[in-house]
N, C-alpha and C positions, 0 to 999 in steps of 0.2 A: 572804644568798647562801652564805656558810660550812655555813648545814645544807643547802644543797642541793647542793652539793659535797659533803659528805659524804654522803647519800644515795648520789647518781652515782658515788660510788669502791666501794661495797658493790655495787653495782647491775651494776657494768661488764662483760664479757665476751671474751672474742674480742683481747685485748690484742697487737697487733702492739709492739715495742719498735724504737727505731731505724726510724720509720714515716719515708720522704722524705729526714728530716736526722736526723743522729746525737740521741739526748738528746729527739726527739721520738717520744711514742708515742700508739697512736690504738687506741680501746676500741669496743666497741657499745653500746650502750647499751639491752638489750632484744635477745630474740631475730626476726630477719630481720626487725631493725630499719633504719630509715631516718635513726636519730640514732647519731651517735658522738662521743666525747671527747677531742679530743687534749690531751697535758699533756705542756707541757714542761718535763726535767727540769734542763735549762743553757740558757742561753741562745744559739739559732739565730744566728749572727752573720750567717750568709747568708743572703738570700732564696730558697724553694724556684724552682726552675726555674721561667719564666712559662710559664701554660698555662692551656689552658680547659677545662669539665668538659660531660658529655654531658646535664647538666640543670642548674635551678636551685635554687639553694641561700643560708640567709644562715646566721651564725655568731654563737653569743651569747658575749660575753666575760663568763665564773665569775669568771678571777682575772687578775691581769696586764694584761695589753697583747699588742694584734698590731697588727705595721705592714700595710698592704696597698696593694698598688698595682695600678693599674685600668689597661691599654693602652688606649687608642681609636685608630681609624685616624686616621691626618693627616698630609696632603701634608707636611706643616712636621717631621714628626717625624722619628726615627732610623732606620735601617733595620732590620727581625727577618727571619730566614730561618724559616719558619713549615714547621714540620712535618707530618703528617696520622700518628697513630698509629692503630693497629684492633689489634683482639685482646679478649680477655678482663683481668684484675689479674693483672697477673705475666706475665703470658705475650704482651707487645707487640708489634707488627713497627713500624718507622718509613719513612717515605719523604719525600724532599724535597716539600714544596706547592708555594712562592712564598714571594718577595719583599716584605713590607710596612713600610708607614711605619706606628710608633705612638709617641704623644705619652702619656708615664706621668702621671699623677695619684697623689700616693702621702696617705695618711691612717690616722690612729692611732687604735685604739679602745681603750679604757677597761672595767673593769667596768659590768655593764649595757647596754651597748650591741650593737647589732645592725649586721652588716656583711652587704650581700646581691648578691648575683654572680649574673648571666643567664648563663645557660649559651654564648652568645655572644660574650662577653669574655674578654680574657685578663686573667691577676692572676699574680701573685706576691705572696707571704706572710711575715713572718718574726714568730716568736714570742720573748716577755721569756722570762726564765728561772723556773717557777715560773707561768707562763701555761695557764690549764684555759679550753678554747674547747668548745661544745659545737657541732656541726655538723648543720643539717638538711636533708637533702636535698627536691627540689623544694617548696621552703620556699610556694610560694602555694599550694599545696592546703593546709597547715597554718593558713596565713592565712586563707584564706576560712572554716575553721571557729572560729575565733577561737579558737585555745586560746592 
């Protein structure tokens, strides 16, 4: 795993720094690529704002650990005031949705392991200090070609 982290640090691009949380930064990996690198250089104490993304995606852990937690609806759970944001990266508007109940699931990944998010779910993230996540977006088209 070590040479291919290092590969991916030669490789990287596009380097956003202080990407979400401070200490966190997120790479491309390839040009108008669909994979990127986040590496965290401290450890995130906080979990990124829960949210959901406009496609799916899983996350392979290079180094470290990521906690992740999953919302589902349910009557039994907490209350979130759920937002609807549009726009383009950087450039958002936000407006009130609705009112939801969601019941968190939270779980740890490991080097090696695969973490994978339907674009339908919400999640919140937080990374160890020294944690290299590679991220692929609409991760079943990559799966159905078995790379």
């Amino acid at each position: 795993m070590k040479e291919l982290v290092h590969f991916l640090q030669k490789i990287k691009s596009n380097t956003l720094n202080n990407y979400v949380l401070a200490g966190l930064s997120s790479s491309l990996i390839g040009e108008k690529s669909k994979i990127r690198m986040f590496e965290a250089s401290r450890e995130t104490y906080y979990f990124i704002t829960p949210h959901n993304h406009k496609f799916d995606f899983c996350c392979l852990v290079l180094q470290g650990t990521v906690e992740n937690i999953v919302y589902e609806t349910d009557d039994t759970g907490d209350e979130w005031a759920v937002f609807n944001q549009k726009g383009d990266l950087g450039n958002y508007s936000s407006k009130f949705y609705t009112v939801v109940k969601f019941k968190a699931t939270s779980n740890t990944y490991t080097v090696g392991q695969l973490c994978s998010i339907e674009y339908h779910q919400f999640h919140s993230i937080k990374f160890s200090i020294d944690a290299i996540v590679l991220f692929l977006k609409k991760y079943h088209i990559l799966m159905n070609l078995n790379i």
